[in-house]
MOPAC internal coordinates of N, CA, C and O (Angstrom, degrees):
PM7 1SCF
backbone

  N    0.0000 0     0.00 0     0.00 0    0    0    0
  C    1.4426 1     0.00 0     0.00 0    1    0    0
  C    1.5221 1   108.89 1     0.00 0    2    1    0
  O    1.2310 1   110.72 1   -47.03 1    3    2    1
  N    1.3383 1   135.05 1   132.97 1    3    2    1
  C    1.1128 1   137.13 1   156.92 1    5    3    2
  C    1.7858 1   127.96 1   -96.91 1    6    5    3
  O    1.2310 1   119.11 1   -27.42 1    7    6    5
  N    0.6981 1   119.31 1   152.58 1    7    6    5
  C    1.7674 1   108.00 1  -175.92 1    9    7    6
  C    1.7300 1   108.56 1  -120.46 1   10    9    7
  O    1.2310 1   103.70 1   -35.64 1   11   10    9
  N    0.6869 1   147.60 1   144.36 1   11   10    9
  C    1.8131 1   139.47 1  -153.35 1   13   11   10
  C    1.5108 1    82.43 1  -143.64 1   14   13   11
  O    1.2310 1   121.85 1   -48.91 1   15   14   13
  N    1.3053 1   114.06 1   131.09 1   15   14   13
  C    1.3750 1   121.66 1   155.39 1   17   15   14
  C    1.5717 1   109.94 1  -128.57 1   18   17   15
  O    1.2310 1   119.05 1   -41.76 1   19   18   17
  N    1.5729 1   119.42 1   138.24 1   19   18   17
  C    1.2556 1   102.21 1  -168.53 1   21   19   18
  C    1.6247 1    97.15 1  -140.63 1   22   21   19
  O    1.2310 1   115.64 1    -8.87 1   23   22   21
  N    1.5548 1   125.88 1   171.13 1   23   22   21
  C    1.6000 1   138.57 1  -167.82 1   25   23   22
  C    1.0397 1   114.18 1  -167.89 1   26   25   23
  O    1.2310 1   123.18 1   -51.85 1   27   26   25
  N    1.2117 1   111.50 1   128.15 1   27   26   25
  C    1.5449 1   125.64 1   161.78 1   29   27   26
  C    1.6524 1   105.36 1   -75.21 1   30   29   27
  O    1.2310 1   109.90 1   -49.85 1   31   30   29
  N    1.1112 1   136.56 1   130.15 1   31   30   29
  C    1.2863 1   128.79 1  -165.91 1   33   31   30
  C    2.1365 1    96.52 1  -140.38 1   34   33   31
  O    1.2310 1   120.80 1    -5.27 1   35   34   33
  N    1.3048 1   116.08 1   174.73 1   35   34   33
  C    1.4693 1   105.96 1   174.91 1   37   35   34
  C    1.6232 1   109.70 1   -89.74 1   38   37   35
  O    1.2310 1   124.37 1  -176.21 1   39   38   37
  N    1.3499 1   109.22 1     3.79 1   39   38   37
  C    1.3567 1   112.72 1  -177.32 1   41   39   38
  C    1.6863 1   113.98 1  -107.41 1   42   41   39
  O    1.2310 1   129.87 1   167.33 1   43   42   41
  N    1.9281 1    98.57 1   -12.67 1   43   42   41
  C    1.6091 1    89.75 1   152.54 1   45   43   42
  C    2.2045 1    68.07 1   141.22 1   46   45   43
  O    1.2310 1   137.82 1    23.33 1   47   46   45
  N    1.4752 1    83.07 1  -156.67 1   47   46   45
  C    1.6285 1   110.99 1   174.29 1   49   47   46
  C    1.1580 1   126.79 1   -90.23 1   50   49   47
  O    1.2310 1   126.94 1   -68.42 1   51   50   49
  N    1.7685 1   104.26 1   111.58 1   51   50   49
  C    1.3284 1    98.00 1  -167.79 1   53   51   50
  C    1.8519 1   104.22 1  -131.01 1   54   53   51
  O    1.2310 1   127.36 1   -62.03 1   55   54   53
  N    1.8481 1   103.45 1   117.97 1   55   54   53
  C    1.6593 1   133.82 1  -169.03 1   57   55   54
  C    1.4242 1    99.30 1   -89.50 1   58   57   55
  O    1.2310 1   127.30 1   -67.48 1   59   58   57
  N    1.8086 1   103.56 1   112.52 1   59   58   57
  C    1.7846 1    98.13 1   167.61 1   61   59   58
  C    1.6191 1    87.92 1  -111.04 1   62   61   59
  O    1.2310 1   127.77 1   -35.42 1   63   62   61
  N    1.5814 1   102.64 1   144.58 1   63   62   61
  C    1.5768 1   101.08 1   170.06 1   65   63   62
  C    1.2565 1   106.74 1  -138.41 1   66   65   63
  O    1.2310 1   123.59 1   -24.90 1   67   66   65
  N    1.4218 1   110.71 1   155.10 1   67   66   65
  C    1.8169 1   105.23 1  -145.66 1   69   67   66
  C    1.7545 1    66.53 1  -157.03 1   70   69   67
  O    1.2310 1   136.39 1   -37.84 1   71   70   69
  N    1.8043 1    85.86 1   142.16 1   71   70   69
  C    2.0801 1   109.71 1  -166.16 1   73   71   70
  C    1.5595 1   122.86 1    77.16 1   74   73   71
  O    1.2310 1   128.57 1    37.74 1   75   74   73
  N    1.3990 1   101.10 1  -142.26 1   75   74   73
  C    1.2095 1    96.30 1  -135.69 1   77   75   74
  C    2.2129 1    78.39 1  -121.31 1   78   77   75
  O    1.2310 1   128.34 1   -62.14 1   79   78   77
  N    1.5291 1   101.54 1   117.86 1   79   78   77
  C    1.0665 1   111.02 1   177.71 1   81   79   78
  C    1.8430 1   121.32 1   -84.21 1   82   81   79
  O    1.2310 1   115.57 1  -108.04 1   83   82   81
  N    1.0950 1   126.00 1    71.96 1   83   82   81
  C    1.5322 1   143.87 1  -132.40 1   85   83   82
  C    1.0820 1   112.72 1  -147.86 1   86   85   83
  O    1.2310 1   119.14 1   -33.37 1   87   86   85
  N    1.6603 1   119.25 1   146.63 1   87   86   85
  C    1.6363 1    97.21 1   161.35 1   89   87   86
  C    1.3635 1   132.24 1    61.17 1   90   89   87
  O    1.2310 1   122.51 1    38.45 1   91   90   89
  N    1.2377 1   112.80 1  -141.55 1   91   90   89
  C    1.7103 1   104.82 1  -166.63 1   93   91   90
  C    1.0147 1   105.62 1  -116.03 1   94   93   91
  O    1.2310 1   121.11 1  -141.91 1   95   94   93
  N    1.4859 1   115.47 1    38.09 1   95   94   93
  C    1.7601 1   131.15 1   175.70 1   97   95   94
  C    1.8316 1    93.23 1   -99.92 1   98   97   95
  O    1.2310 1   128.22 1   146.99 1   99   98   97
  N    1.2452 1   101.78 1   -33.01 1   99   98   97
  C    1.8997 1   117.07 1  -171.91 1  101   99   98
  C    1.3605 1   105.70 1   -54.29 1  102  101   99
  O    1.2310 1   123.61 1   141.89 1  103  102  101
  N    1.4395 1   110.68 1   -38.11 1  103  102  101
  C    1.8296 1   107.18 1  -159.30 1  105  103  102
  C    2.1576 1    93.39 1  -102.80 1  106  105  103
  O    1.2310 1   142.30 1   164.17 1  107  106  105
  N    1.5048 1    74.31 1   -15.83 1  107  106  105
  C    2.3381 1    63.66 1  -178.47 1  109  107  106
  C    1.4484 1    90.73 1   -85.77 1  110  109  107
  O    1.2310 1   111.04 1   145.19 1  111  110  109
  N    0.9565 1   134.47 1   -34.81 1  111  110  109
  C    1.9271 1   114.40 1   165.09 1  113  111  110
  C    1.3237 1   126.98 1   -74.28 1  114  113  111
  O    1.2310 1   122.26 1   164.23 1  115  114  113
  N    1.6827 1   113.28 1   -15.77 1  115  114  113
  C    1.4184 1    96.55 1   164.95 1  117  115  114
  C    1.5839 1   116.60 1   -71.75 1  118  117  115
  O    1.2310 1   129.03 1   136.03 1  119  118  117
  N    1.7462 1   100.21 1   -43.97 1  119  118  117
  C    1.6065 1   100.50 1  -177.41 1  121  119  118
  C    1.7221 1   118.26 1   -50.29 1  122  121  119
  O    1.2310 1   129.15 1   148.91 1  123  122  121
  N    1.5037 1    99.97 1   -31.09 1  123  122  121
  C    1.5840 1    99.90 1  -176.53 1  125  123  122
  C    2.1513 1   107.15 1   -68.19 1  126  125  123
  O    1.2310 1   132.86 1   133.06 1  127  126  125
  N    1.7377 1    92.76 1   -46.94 1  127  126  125
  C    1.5480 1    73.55 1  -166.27 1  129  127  126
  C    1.6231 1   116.42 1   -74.55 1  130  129  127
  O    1.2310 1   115.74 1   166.34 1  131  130  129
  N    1.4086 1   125.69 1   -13.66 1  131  130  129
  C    1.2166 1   128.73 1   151.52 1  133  131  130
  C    2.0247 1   118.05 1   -22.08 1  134  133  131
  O    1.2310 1   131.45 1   110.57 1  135  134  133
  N    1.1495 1    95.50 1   -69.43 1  135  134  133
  C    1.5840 1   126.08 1  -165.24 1  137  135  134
  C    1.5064 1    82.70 1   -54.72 1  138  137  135
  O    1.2310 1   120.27 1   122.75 1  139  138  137
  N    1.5969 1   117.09 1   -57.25 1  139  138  137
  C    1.5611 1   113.71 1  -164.74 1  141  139  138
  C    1.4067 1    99.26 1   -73.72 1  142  141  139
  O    1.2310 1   104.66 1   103.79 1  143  142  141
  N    1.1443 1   145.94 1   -76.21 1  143  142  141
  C    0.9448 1   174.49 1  -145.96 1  145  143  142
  C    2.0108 1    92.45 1   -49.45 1  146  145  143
  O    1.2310 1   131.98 1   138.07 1  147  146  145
  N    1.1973 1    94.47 1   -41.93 1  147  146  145
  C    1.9827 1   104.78 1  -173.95 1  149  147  146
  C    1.5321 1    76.76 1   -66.78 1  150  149  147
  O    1.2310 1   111.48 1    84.02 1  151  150  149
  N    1.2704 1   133.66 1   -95.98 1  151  150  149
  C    1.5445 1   122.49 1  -153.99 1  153  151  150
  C    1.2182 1   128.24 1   -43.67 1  154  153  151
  O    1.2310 1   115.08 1   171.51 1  155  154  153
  N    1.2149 1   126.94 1    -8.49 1  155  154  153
  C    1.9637 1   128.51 1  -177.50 1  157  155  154
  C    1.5847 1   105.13 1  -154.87 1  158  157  155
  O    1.2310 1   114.72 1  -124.55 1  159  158  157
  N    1.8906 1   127.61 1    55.45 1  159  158  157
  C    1.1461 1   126.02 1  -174.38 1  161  159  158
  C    1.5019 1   123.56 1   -45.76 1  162  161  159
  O    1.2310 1   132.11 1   149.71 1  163  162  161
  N    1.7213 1    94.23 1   -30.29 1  163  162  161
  C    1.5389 1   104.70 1  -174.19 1  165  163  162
  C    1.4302 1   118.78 1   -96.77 1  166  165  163
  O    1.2310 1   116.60 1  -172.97 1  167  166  165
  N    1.4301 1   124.07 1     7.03 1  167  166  165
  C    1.0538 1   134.42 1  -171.18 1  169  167  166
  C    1.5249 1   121.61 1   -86.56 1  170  169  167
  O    1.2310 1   118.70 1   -47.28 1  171  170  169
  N    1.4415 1   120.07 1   132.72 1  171  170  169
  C    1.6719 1   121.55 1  -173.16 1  173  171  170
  C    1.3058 1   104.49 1   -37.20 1  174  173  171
  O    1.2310 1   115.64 1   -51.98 1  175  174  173
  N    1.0785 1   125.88 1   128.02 1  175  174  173
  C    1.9600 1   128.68 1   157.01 1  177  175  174
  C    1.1736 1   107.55 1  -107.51 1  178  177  175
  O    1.2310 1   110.44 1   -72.98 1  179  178  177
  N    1.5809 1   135.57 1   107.02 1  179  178  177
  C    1.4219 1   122.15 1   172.78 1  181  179  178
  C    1.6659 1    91.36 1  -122.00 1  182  181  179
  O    1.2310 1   122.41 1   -49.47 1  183  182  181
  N    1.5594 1   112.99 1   130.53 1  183  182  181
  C    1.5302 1   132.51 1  -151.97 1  185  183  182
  C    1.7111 1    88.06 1  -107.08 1  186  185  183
  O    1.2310 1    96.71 1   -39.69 1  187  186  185
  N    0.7943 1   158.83 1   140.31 1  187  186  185
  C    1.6559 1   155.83 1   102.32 1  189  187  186
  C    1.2789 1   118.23 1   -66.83 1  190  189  187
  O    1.2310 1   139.14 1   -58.88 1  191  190  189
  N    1.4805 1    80.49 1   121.12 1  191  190  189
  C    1.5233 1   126.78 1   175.65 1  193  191  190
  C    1.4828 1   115.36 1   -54.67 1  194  193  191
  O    1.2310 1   122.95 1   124.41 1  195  194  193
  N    1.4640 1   111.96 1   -55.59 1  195  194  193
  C    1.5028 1   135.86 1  -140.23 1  197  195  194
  C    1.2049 1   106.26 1   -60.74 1  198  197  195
  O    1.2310 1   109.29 1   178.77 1  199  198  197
  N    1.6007 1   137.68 1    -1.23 1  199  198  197
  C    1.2771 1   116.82 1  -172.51 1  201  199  198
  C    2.0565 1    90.94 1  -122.53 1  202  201  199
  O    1.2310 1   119.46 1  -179.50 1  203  202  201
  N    0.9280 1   118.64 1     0.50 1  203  202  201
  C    1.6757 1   126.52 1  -160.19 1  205  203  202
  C    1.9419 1    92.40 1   -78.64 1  206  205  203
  O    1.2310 1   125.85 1   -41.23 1  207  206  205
  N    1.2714 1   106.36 1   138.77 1  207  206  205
  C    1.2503 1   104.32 1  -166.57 1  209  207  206
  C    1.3874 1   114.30 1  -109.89 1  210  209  207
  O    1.2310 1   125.67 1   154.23 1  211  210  209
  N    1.5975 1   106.72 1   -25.77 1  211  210  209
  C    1.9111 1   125.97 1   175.49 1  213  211  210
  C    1.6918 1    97.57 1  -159.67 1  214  213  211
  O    1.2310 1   135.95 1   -42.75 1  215  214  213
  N    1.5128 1    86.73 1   137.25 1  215  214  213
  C    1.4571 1   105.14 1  -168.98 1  217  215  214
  C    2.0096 1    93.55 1  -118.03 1  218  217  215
  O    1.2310 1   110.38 1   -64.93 1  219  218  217
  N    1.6208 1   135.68 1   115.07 1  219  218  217
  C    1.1978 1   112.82 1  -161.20 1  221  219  218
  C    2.0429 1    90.99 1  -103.87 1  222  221  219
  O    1.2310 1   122.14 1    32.68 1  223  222  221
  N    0.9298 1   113.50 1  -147.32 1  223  222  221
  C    1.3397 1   116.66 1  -172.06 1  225  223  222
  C    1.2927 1   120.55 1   -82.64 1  226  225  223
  O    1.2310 1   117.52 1   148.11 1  227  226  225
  N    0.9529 1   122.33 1   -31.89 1  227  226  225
  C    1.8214 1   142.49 1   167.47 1  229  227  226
  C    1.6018 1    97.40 1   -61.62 1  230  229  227
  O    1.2310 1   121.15 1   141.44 1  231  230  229
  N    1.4346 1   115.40 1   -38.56 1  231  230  229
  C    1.3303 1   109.91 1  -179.11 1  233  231  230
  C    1.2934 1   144.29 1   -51.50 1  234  233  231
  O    1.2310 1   141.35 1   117.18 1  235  234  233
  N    1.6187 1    76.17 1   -62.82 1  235  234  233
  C    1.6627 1   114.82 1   166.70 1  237  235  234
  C    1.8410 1    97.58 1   -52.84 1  238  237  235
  O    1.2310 1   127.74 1   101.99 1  239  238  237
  N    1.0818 1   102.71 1   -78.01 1  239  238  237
  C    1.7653 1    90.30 1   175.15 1  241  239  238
  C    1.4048 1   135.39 1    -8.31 1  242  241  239
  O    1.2310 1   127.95 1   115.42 1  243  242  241
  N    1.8273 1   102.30 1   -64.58 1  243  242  241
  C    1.1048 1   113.83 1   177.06 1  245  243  242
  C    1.5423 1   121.90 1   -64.69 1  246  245  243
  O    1.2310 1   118.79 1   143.95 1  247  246  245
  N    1.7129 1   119.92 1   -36.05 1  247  246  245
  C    1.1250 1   119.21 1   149.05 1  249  247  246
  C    1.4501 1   153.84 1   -27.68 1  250  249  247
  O    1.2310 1   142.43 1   136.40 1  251  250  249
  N    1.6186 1    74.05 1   -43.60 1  251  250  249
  C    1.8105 1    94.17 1   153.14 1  253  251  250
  C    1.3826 1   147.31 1   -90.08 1  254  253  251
  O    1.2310 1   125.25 1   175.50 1  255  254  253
  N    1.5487 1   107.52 1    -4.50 1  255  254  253
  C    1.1422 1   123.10 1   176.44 1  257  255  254
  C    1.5989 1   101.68 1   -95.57 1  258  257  255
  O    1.2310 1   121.06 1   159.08 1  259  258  257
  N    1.4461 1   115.58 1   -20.92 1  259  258  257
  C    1.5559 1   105.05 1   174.04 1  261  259  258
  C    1.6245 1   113.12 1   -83.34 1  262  261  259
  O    1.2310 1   127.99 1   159.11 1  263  262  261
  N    1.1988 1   102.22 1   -20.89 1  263  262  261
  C    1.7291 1   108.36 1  -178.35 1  265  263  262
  C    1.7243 1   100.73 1   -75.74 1  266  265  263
  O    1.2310 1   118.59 1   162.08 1  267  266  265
  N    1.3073 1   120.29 1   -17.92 1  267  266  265
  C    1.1928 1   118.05 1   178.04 1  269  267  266
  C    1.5581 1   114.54 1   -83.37 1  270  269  267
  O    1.2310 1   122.23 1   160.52 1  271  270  269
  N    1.3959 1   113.34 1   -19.48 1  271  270  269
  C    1.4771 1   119.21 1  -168.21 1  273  271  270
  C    1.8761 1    93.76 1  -110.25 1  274  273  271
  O    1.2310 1   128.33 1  -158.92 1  275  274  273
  N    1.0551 1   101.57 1    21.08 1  275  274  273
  C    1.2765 1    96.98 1   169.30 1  277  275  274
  C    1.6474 1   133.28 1   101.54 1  278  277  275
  O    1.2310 1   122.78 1   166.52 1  279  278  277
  N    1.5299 1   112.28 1   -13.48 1  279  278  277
  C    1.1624 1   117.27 1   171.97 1  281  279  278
  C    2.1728 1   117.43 1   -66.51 1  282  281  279
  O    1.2310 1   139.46 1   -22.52 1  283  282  281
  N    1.4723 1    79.86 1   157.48 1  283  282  281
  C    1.5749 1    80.18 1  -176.38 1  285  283  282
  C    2.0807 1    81.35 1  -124.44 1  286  285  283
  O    1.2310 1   138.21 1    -3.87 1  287  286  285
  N    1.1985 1    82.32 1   176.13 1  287  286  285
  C    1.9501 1   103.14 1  -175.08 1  289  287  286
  C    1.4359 1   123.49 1  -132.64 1  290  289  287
  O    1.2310 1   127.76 1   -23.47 1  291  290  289
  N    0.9738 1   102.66 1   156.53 1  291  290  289
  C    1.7110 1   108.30 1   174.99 1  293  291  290
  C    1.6812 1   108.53 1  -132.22 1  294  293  291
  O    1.2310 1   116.38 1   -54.50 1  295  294  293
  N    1.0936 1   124.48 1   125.50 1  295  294  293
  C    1.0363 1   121.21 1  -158.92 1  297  295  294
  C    1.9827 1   124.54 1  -134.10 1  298  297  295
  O    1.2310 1    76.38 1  -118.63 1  299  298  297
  N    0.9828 1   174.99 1    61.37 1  299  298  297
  C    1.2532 1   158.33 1  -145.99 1  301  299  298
  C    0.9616 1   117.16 1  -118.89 1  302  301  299
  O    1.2310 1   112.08 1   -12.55 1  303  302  301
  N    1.6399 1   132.54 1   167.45 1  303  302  301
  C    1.4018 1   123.84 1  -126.03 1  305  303  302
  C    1.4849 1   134.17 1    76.54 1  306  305  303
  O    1.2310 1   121.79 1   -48.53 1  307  306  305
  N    1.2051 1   114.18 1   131.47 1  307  306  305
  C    1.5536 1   100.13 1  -178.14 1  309  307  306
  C    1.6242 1   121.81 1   -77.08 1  310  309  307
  O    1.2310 1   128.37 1   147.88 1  311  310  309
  N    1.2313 1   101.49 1   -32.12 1  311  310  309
  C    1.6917 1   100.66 1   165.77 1  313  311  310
  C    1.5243 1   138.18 1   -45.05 1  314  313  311
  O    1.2310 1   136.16 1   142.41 1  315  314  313
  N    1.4821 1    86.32 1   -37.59 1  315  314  313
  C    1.7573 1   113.71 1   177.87 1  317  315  314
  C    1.0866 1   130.39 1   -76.38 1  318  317  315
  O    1.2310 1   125.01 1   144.04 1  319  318  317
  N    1.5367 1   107.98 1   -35.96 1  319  318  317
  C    1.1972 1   130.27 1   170.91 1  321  319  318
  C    1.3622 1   100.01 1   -73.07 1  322  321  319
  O    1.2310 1   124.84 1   119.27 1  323  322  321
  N    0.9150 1   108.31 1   -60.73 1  323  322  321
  C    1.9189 1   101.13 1  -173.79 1  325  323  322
  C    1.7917 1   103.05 1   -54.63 1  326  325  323
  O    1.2310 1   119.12 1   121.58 1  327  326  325
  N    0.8826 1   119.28 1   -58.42 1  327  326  325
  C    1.4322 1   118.37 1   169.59 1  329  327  326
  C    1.7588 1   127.12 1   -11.54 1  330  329  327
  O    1.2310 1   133.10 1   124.24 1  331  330  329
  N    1.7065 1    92.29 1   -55.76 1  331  330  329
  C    1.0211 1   118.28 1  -177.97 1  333  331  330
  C    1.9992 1   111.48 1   -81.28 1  334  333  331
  O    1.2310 1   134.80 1   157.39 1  335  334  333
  N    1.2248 1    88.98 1   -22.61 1  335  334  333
  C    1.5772 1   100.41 1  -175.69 1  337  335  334
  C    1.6734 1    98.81 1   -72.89 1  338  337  335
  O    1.2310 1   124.92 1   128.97 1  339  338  337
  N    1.2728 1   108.15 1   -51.03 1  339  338  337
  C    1.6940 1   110.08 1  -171.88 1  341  339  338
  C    1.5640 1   100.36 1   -66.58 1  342  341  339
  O    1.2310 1   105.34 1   155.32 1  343  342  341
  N    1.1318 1   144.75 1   -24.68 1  343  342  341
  C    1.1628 1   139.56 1  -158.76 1  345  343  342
  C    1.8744 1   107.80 1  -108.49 1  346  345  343
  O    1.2310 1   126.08 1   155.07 1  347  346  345
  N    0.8565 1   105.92 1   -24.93 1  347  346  345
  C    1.6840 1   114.66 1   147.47 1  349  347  346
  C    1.6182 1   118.05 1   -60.45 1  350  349  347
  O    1.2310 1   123.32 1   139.78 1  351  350  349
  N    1.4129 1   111.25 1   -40.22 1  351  350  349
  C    1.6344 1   111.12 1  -150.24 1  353  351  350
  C    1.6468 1    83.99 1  -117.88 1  354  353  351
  O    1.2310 1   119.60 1  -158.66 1  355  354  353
  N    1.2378 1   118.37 1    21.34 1  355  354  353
  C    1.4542 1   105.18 1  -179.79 1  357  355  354
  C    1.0626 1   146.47 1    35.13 1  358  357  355
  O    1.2310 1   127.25 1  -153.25 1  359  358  357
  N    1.5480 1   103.66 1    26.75 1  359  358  357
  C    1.5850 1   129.00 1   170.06 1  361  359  358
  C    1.3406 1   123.01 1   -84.48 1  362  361  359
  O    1.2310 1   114.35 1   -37.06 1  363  362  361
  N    1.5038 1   128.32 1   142.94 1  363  362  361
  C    1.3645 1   147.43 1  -140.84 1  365  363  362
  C    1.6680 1    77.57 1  -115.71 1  366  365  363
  O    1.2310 1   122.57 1   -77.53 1  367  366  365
  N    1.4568 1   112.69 1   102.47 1  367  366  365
  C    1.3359 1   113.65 1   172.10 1  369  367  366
  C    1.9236 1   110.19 1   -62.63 1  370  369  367
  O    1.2310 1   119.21 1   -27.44 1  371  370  369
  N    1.3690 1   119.12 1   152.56 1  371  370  369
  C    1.8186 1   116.33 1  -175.15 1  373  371  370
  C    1.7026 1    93.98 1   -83.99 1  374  373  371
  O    1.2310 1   121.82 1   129.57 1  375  374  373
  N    1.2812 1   114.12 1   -50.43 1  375  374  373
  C    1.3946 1    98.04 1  -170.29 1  377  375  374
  C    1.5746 1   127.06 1   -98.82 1  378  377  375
  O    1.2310 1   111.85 1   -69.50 1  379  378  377
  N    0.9970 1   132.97 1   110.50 1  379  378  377
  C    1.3723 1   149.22 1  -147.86 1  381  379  378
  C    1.8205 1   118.16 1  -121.91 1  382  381  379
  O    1.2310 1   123.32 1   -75.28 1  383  382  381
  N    1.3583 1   111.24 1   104.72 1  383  382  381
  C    1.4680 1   116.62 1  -161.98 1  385  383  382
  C    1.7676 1   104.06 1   -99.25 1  386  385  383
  O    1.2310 1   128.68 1   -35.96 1  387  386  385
  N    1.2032 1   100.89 1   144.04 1  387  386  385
  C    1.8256 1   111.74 1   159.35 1  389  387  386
  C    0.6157 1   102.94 1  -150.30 1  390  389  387
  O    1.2310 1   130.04 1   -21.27 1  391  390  389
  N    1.6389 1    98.25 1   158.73 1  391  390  389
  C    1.5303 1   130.40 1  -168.06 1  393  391  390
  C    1.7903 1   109.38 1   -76.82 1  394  393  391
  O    1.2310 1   127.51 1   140.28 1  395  394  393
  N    1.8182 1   103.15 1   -39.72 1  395  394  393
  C    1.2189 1   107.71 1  -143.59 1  397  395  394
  C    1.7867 1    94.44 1   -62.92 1  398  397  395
  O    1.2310 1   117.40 1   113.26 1  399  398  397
  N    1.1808 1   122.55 1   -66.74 1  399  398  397
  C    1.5631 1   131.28 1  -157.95 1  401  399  398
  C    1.8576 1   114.39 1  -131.35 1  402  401  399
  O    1.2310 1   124.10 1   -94.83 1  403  402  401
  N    1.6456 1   109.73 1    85.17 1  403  402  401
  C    1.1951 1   110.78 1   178.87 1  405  403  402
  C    1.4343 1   115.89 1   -24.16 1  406  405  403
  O    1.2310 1   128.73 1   120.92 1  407  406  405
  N    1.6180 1   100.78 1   -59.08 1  407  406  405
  C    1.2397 1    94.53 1  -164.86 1  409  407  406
  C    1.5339 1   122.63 1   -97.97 1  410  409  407
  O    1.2310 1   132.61 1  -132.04 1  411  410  409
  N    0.9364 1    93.24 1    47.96 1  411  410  409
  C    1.8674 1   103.81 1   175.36 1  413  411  410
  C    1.4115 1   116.23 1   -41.60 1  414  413  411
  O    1.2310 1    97.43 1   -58.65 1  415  414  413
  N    1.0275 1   157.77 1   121.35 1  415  414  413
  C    1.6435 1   136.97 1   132.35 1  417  415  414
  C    1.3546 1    77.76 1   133.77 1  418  417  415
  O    1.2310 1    99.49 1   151.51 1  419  418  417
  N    0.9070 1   154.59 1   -28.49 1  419  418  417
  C    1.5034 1   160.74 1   171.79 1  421  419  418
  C    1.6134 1   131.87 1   -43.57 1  422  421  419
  O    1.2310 1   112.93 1   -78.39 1  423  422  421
  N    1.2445 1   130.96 1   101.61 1  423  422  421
  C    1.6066 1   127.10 1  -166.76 1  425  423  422
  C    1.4332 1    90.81 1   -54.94 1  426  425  423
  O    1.2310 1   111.32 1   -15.78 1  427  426  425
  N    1.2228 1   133.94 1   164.22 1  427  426  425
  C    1.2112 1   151.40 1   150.31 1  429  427  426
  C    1.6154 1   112.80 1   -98.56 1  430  429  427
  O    1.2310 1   125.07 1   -47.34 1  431  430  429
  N    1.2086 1   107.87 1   132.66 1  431  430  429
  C    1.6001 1   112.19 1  -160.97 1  433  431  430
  C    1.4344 1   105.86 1  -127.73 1  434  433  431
  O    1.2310 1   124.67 1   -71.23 1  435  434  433
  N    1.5733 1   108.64 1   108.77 1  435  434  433
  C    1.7257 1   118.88 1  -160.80 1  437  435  434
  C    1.5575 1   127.06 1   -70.83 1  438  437  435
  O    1.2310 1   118.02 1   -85.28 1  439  438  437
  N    1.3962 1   121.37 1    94.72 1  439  438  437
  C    1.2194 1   134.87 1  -167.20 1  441  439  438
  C    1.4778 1   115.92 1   -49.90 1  442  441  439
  O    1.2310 1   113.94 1   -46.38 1  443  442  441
  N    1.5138 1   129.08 1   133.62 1  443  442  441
  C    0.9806 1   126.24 1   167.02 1  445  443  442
  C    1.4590 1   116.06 1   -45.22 1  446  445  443
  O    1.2310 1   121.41 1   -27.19 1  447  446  445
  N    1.5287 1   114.90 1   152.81 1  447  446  445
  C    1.5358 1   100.20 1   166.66 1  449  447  446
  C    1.6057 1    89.43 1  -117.44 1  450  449  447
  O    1.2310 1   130.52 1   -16.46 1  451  450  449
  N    1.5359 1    97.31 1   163.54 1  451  450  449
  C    1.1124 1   120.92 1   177.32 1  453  451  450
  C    1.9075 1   118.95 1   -66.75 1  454  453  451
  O    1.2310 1   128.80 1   -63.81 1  455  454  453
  N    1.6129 1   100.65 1   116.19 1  455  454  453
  C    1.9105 1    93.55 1   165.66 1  457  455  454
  C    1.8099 1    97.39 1   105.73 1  458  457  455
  O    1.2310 1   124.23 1  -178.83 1  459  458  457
  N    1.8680 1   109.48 1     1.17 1  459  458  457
  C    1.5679 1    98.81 1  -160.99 1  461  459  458
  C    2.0639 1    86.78 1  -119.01 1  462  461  459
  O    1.2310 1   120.10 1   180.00 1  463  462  461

């Protein structure tokens, strides 16, 4: 579950997001900051991090497409921070999590059945 709290403030747009940024929580915050984002393109976006608990690969993505349109972050935790570190320094983090299918990329190896 993710929780999105959002403000028009005089210092611009300000995103608290609280859970787990994952899954099909990723595309209901892109569609939202789109929508916002169309009415005030040029306007400060500073996003907080600090309550987000797992960020999966779709996430991180989307993270980066807001850091590209201009948002800055606040972040704590070391995971998050690093998160935020690779996406500043334009580094292709090595280890990369999803929600959808642990075992992705994985042979499947055909179990005996029982009695054969």
């Amino acid at each position: 579950m993710l929780r999105v709290a959002y403000s028009d403030t005089a210092d611009g747009q300000c995103w608290t997001l609280c859970g787990r940024l994952a899954g099909a929580w990723v595309g209901e915050l892109r569609s939202l900051w789109i929508l916002v984002r169309k009415r005030a393109p040029r306007a400060r976006a500073l996003v907080d991090l600090k309550e987000v608990t797992f960020i999966d690969e779709s996430g991180e993505k989307l993270l980066a497409e807001m850091e590209l349109s201009g948002a800055e972050f606040v972040a704590t935790g070391v995971e998050n921070k690093h998160v935020i570190a690779s996406l500043r320094n334009g580094v292709s983090r090595p280890l990369r999590r999803t929600l959808e299918d642990p075992s992705a990329g994985r042979e499947e190896v055909a179990q005996p059945r029982g009695g054969e």
